[in-house]
C-alpha positions as CSV (number, residue, x, y, z in Angstrom):
1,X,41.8,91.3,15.1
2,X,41.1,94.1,17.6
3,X,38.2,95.4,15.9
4,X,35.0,96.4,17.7
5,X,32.9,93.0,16.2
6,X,36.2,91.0,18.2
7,X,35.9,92.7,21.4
8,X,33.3,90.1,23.2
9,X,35.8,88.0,22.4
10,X,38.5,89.2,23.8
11,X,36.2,89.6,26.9
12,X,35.7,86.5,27.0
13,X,39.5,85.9,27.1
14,X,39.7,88.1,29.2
15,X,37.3,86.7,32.0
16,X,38.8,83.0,31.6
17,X,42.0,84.4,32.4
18,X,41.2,86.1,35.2
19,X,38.9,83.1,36.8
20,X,42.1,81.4,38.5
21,X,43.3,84.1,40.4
22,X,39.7,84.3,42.0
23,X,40.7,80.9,44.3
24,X,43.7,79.1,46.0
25,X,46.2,80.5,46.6
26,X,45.7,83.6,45.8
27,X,41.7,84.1,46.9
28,X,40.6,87.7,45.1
29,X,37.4,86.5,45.2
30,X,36.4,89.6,43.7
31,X,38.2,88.7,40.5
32,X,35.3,85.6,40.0
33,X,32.5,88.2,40.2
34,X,34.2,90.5,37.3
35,X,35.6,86.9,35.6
36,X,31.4,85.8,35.4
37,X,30.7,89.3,35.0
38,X,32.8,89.3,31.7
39,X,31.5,85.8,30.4
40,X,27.7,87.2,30.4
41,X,28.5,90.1,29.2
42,X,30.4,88.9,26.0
43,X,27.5,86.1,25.9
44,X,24.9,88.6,25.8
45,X,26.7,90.2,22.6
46,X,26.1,87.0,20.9
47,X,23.4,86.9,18.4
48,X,24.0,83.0,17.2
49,X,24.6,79.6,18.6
50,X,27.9,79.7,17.2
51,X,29.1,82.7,18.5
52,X,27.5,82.1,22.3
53,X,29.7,78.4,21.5
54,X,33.1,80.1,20.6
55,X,33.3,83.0,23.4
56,X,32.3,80.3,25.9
57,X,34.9,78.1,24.7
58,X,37.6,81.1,24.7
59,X,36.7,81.2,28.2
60,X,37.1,77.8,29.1
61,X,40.4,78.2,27.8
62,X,41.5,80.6,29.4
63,X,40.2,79.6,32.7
64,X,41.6,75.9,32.4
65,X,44.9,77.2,30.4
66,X,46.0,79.0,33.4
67,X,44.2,77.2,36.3
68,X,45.3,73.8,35.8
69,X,48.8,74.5,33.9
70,X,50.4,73.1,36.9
71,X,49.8,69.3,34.5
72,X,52.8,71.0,32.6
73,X,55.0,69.6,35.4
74,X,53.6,66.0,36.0
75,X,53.8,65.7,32.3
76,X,57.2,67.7,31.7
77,X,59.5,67.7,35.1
78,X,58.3,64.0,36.1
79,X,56.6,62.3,33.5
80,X,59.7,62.9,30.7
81,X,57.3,64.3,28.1
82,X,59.7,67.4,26.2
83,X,58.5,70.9,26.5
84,X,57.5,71.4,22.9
85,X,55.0,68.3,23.4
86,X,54.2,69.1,26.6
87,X,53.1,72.8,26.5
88,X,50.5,71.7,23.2
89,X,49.5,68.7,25.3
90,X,48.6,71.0,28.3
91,X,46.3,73.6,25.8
92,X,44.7,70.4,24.2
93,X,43.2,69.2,27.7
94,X,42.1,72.9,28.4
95,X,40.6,73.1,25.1
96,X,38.7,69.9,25.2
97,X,37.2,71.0,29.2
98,X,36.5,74.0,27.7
99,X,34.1,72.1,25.4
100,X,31.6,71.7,27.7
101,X,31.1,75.2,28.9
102,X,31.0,76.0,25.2
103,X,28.4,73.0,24.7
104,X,25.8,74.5,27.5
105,X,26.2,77.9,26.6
106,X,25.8,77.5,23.1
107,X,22.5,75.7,23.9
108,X,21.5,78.1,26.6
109,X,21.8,80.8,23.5
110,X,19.4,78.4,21.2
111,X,16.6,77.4,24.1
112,X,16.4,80.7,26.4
113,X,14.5,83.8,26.9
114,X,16.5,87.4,27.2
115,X,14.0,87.7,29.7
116,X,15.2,85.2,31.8
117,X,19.1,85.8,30.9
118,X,20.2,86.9,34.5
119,X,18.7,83.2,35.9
120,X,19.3,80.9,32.5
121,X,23.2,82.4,33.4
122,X,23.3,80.8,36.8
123,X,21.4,78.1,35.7
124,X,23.5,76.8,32.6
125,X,26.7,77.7,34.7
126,X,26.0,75.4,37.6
127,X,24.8,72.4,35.2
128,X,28.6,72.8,33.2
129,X,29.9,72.7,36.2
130,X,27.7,69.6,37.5
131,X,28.3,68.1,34.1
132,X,32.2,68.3,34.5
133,X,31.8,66.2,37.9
134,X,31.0,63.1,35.6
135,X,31.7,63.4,32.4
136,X,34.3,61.0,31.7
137,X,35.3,60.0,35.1
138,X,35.0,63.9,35.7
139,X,37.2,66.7,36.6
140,X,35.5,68.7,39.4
141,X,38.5,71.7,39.6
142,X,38.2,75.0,39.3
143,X,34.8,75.5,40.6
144,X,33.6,79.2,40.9
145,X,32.2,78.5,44.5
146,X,35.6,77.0,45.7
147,X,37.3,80.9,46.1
148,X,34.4,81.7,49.2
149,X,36.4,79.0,51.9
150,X,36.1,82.4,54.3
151,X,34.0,84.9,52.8
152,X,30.0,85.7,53.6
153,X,29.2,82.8,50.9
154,X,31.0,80.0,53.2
155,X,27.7,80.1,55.0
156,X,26.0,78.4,52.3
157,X,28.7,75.5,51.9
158,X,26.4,73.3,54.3
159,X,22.9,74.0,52.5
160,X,23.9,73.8,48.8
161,X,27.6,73.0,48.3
162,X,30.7,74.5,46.4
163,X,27.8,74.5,43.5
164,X,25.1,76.6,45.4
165,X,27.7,79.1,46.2
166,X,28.5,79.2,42.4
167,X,25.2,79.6,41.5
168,X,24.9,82.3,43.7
169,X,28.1,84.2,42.3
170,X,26.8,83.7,38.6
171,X,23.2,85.1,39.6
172,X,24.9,88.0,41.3
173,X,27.6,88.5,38.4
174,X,24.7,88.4,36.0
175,X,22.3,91.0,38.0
176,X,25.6,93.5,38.9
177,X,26.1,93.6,34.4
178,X,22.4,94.0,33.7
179,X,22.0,97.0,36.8
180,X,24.4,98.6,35.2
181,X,23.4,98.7,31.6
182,X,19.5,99.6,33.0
183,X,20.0,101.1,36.0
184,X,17.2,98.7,37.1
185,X,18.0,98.4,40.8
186,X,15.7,95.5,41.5
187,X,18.3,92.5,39.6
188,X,20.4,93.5,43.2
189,X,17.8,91.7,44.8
190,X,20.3,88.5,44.3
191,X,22.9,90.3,46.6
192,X,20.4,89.3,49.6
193,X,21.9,86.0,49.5
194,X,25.5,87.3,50.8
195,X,24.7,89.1,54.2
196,X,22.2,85.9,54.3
197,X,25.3,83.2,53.9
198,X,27.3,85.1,56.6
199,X,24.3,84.7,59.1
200,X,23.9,80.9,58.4
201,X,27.6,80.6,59.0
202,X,26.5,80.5,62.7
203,X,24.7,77.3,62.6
204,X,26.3,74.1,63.6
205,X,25.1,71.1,61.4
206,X,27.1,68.6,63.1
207,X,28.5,68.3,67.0
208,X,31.3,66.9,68.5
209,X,31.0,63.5,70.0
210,X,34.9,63.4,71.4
211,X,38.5,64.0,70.0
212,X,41.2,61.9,69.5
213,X,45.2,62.8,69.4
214,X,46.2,62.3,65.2
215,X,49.7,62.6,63.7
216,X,50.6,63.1,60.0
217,X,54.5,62.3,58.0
218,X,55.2,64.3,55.2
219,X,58.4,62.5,54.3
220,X,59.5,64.6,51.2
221,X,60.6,61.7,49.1
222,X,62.3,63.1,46.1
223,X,59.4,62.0,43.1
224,X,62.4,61.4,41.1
225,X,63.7,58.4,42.8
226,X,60.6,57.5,44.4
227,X,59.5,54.3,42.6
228,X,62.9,53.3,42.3
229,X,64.1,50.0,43.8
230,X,67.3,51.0,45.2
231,X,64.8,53.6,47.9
232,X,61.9,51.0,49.1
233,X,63.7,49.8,51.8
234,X,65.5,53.5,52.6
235,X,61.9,55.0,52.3
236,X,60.0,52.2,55.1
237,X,63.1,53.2,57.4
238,X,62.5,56.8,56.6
239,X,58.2,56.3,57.7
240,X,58.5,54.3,60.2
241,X,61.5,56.1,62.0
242,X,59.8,59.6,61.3
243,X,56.3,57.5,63.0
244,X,57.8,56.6,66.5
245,X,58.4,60.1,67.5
246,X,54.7,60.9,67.3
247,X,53.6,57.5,69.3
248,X,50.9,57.8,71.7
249,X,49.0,59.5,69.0
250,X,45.5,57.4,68.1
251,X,45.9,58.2,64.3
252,X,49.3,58.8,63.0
253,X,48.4,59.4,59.0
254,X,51.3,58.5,56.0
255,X,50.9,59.9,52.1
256,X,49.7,58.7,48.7
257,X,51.6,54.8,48.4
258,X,54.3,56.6,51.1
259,X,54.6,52.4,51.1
260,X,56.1,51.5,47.4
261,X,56.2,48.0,47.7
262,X,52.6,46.1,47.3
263,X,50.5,45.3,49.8
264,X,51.4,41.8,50.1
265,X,55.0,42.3,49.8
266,X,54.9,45.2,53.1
267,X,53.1,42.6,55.2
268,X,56.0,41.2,56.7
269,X,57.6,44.3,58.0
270,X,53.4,46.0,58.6
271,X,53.0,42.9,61.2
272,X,56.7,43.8,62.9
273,X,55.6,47.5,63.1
274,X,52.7,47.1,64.0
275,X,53.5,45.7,67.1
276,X,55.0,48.6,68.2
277,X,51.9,50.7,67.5
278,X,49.7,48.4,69.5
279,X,51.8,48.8,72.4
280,X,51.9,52.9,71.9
281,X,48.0,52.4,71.4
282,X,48.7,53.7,67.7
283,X,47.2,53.5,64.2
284,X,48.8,54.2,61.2
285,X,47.0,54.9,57.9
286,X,48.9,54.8,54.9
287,X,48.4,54.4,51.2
288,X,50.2,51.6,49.0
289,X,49.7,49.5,46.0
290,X,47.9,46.6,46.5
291,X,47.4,43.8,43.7
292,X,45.2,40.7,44.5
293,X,46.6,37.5,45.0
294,X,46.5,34.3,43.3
295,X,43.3,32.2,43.2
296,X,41.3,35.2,44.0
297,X,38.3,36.3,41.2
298,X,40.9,39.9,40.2
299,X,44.0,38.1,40.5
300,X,46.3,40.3,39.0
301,X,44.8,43.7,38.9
302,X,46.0,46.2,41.0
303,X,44.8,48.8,42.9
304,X,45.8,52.6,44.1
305,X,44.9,51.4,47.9
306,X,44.8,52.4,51.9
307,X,45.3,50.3,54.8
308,X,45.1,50.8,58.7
309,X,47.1,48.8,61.1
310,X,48.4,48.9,64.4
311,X,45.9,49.1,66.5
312,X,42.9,50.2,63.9
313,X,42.0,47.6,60.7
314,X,40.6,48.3,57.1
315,X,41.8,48.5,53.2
316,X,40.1,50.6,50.8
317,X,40.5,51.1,47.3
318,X,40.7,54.3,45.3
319,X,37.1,55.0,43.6
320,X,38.3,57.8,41.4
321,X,40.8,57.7,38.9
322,X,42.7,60.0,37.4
323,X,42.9,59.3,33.3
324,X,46.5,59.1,31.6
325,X,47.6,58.6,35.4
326,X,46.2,55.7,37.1
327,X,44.6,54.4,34.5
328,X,45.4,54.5,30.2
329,X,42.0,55.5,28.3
330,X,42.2,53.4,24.9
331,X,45.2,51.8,26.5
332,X,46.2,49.5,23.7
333,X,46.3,52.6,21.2
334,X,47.9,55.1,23.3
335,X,50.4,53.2,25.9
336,X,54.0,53.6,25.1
337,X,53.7,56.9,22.5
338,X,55.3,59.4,25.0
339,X,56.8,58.4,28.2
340,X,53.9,59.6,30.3
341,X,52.2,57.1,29.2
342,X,54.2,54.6,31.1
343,X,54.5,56.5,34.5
344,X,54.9,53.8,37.0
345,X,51.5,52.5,38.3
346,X,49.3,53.5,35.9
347,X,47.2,50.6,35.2
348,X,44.8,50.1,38.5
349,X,41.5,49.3,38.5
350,X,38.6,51.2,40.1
351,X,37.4,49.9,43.6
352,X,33.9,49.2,44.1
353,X,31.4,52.0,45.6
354,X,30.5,50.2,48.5
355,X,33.8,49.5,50.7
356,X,33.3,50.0,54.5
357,X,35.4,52.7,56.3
358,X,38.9,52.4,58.8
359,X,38.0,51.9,62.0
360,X,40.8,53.4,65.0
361,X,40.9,53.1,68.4
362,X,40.6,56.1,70.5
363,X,42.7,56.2,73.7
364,X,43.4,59.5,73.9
365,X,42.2,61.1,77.3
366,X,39.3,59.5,79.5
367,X,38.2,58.1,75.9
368,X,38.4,54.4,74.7
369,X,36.2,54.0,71.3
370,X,36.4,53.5,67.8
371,X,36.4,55.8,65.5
372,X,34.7,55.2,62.2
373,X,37.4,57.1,59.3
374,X,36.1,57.9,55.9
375,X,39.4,57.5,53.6
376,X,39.9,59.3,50.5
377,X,43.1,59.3,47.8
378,X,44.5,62.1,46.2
379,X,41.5,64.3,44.0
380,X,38.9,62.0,45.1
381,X,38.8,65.0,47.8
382,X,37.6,66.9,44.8
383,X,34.2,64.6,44.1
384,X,31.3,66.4,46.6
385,X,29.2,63.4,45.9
386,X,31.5,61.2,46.7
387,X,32.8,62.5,50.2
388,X,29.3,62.6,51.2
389,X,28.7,59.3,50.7
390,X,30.7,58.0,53.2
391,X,31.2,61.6,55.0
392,X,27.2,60.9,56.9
393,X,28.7,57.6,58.4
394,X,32.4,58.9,59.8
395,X,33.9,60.7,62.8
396,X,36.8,61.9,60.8
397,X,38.0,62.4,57.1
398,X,41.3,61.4,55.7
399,X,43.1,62.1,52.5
400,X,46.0,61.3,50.8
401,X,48.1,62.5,47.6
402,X,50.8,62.9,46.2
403,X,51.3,65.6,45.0
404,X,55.3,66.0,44.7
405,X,54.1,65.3,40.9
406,X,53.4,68.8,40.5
407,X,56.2,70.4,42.8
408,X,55.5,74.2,44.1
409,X,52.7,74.9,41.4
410,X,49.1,76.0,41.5
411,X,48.0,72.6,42.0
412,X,48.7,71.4,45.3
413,X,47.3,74.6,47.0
414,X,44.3,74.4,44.8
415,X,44.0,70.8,46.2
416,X,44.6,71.7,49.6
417,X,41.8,73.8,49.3
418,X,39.6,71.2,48.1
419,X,39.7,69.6,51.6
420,X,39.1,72.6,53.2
421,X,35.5,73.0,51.1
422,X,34.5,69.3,51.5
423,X,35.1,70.0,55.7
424,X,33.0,73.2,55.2
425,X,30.9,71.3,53.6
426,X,30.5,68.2,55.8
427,X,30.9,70.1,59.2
428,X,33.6,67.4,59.8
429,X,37.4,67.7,60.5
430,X,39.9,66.8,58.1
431,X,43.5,64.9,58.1
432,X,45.5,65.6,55.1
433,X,48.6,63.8,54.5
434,X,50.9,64.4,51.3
435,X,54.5,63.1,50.6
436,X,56.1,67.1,49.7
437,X,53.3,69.1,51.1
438,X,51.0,70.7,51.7
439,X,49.8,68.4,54.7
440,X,46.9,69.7,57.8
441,X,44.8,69.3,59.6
442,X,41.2,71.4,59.0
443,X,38.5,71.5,61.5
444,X,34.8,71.5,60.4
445,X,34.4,75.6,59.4
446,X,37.1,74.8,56.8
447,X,39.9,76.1,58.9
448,X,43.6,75.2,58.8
449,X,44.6,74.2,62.3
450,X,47.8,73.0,61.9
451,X,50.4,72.8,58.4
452,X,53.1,72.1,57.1
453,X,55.0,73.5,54.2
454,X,55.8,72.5,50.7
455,X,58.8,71.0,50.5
456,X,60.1,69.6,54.3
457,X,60.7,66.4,55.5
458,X,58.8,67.0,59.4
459,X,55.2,66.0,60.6
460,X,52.8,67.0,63.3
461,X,50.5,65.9,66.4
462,X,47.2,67.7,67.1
463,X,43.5,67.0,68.6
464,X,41.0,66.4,66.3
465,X,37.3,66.5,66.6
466,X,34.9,63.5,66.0
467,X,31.6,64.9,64.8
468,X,28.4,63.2,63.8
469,X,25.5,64.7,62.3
470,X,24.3,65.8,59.0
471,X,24.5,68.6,57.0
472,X,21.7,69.9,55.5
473,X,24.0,69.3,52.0
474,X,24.4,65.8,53.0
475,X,20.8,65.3,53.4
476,X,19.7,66.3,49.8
477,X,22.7,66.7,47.9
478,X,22.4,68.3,44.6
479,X,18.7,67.4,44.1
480,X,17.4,71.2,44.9
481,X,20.1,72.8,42.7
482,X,19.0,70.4,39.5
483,X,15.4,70.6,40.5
484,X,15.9,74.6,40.3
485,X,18.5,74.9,37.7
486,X,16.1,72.4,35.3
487,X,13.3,74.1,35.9
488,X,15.0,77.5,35.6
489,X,16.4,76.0,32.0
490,X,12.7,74.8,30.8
491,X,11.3,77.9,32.2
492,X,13.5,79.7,30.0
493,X,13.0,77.6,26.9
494,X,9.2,78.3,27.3
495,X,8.6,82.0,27.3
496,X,11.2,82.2,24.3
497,X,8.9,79.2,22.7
498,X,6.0,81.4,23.2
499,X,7.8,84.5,21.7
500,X,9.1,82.9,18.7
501,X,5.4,80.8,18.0
């Protein structure tokens, strides 16, 4: 098993396991380089398809065994699934993601030049990594690019994305393995780009057009008893009371359905409270089920859903779902095998792409405006393209979660610092609101301005910028990076066309 033939392999293994440690919490950045490092290197020991297919896919399994293992305790703590179906169930969702690393690698091995390996390597890693932003729904975690919030790469977070900057790291991994086995000191060439991201890190894309005073509740309900019926009423009393020592604030900013009743049911109470806003000049923002009524066209369906009210208006509806959560792939197969299945809420229905944002009123200083809010629930804050859909048109962006599902694991710092690229990436400020933590506020270099902790029931006022402007990201999106990454890919296929005719 340890033989010398095996040792790419273990590479490989190697490399995938590492690849977590490279980003939240723990940000050895370093650890990415050596983790892409290892990946090429075991890829270029690959003489068939197959081979290219199955160290890829070792990687991938590493990398997604370890980095998102944190599902363990949705599916185990919360969800009721045992441990010995859990565990297998976790390694059967890193194993299928790790599919498509394996799929683009093993056709990187069948279409491209050796010539052209150090560039066909950043190429074919930023299109699997593009690819898992849409395949089925996608799952747009674990992102090479996402460990460089503060490092001379962050520079580049405005121009090309989390994906540029992953680019970047897989061209420079690529050329630091092939200097070394040639001693050929021009592949360093790539390394240009890093002193080059820390002087674009000086540019302002967007500029401030006011502030406005913003408040978040992290009300630390117990995900246990959460949904049950005996806490609604406890849990309103526990928001509400929480919100009136942070009146005065324009924005004051509740969880992930912090609300567990619907929509419909809440109004009562929503019109009584908001009252009180109003006359503290206050908006609250808060996610809660909402299902549509009768003699409506969806009446019936629910949605994962946010509303303003107080003195702001608006209702949007979550975009994104997350599969086996929120919503039952192959539902009438699948529903009711293991308990997870039947978490409550887990059957909404997608909103629709064009929904217009939350509108506040400012009244904080000399100021009386409205500020246009770009809403987002849970790991929509993951998608790129969809924060900058509606990122070009707001002042401020808000996100909720939930994240108590996966208690003091991996996952809720990796999602924290999700936020913190999209703001990078935006140039605007983000509110983040989450029942256990961890909730902040990030201004637009991707800075934490104010936190709080995992785990306590307490919440926070601040000043937020509004900014307007776009980022050169938000101008063209991904289209460069395909464009280059494509044409790096045909490039590639070519010359070894031409060898092999």
């Amino acid at each position: 098993m340890f033989t010398r033939a095996a040792l790419p392999s273990w590479i490989a293994i190697l490399g995938g396991a590492v690849f977590p440690f490279a980003l939240a919490p723990f940000f050895y950045w370093p650890l990415g380089l050596i983790s892409l490092a290892a990946l090429f290197f075991s890829l270029q020991h690959s003489a068939t398809t197959g081979a290219a297919f199955k160290r890829a896919w070792l990687f991938g399994f590493a990398q997604f065994g370890l980095g998102v293992s944190w599902i363990y305790v949705s599916m185990h703590d919360h969800g009721g699934t045992p441990a010995w179906l859990a565990v297998p169930a976790v390694g059967l969702f890193a194993g299928f993601l790790a599919l498509i690393p394996a799929t683009w690698f093993a056709l990187r091995q069948k279409l491209s030049s050796q010539s052209l390996a150090v560039f066909s390597f950043a190429a074919y890693w930023f299109l699997q990594e593009w690819c898992r932003s849409w395949f089925l729904t996608g799952f747009p975690w674990l992102y090479a690019g996402d460990a460089h919030l503060s490092t001379m790469l962050a520079g580049w977070a405005p121009i090309t994305g989390a994906y540029g900057i992953s680019f970047i790291l897989a061209l420079t991994a690529a050329a630091i393995v092939v200097v070394a086995q040639t001693r050929n000191w021009v592949y360093l060439i790539p390394l240009l780009l890093w002193p080059a991201g820390d002087a674009l890190r000086n540019l302002n894309w967007t500029h401030n057009i006011g502030t406005m005073t913003v408040g978040v509740v992290q009300g630390n309900v117990e995900q246990n008893r959460k949904w049950l019926n005996e806490e609604i009423f406890p849990t309103i009393d526990r928001y509400q009371e929480d919100t009136r020592s942070l009146f005065g604030n324009d924005l004051i900013l509740w969880p992930e359905t912090a609300i567990t009743l619907l929509y419909q049911r809440y109004q009562p109470y929503m019109e009584l409270f908001a009252e009180e806003l109003q006359a503290h000049n206050s908006t609250v923002i808060t996610g809660i089920p909402f299902r549509w009524p009768r003699g409506t066209e969806l009446e019936g369906e629910y949605h994962n859903s946010i509303i303003a009210f107080g003195d702001g208006e608006g209702v949007y509806h979550k975009q994104r779902l997350v599969p086996f959560g929120e919503y039952i792939p192959l539902e009438s197969a699948i529903r009711g095998l293991i308990p997870f299945f039947d978490l409550p809420m887990s059957s909404f229905r997608a909103g629709d792409p064009e929904q217009d944002l939350l509108k506040v009123a400012v009244h904080s200083g000399e100021q009386n405006d409205l500020a246009l809010i770009a809403p987002y629930i849970c790991y929509e804050i993951a998608y790129p393209d969809l924060v900058l859909q509606t990122a070009r048109h707001a002042d401020l962006l808000v996100t909720i979660s939930n994240d108590a599902w996966f208690g003091d694991s991996l996952g809720p710092k990796q999602h924290m610092a999700l936020a913190q690229m999209r703001a990078l990436e935006t140039g605007r400020w983000v509110l983040r609101s989450t029942n256990t933590g961890i909730s902040a506020l990030v201004n637009h270099h991707g800075d934490i301005v104010q936190r709080i902790p995992v785990g306590e029931r307490t919440g926070f006022s601040a000043v937020a910028e509004r900014r307007t402007g776009e980022t050169l990201y938000m101008k063209t999106g991904l289209t460069p990076l395909l464009i280059l990454a494509f044409g790096l890919m045909g490039l590639a296929t070519l010359i070894r066309g031409k060898r092999h005719g």
